[in-house]
Phi, psi and omega in degrees: 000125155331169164287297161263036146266312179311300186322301184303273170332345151285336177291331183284308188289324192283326172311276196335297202305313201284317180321270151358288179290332178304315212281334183272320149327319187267323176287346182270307174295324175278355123291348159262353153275330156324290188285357166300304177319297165308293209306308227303315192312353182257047180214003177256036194270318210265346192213160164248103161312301200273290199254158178279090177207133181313117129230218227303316181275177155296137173312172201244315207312130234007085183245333156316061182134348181291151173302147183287167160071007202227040168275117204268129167116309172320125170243119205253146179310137168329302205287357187235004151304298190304295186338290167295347159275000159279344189091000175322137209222109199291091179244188189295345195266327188280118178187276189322299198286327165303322197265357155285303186205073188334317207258347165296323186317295173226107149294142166110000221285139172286313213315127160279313190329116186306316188119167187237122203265019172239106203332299192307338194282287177300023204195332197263313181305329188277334158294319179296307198252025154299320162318329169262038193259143186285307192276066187312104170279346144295076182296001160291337169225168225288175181264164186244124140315144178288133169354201105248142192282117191282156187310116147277000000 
């Protein structure tokens, strides 16, 4: 066997292989956005993932990176008012330390909800819902069209 041929096969198998781990890597986020979904079910009595629209809680739709407090329309606690005037940034870790346990979290927080006290439970919702973000800063996974605006 040549040099460059072994070289070429080697070159060949470093594909394959790199292929492989992507596609099982991407089949892996997308059960962890699946069961991101299941968890989410215990929150939508109170929130909207997918569109910017309000109910007891704030909409979710980009909240991976979003400033604490800028759900437009919302009236938010005093103690997560503060928060955002510090400049906080909902990014993965304060999610996780909120959706572990809100009220250690933010004291004065309106969220009634205890928190989800299993990292996987919190790491799988925080996958959904960077999936749904219109501007998804993850390309691996998919991207949301922008709203649309309604008729007035």
């Amino acid at each position: 066997m040549s040099k460059f041929t072994a070289i070429l096969g080697a070159a060949i198998l470093a594909i394959s292989v790199s292929g492989i781990i992507s596609t099982t890597a991407h089949a892996e986020e997308a059960k962890l956005i699946k069961k991101g979904s299941k968890v989410f079910k215990k929150c939508k009595a109170c929130h909207v993932p997918d569109e910017a629209k309000n109910k007891v809680g704030p909409h979710l739709l980009n909240i991976v990176g979003r400033k604490f407090g800028a759900a437009e329309g919302y009236s938010y606690s005093d103690a997560l008012k503060a928060k955002a005037g510090e400049g906080l940034v909902w990014d993965e870790a304060n999610l996780a330390a909120f959706l572990e346990k809100p009220r250690k979290f933010l004291k004065g927080t309106k969220m009634a909800f205890g928190g989800l006290r299993k990292e996987k439970d919190r790491n799988a919702i925080i996958a959904y819902f960077k999936s749904l973000s219109i501007d998804n800063p993850d390309p691996n996974l998919p991207s949301k069209e922008a709203p649309k605006e309604e008729a007035k």
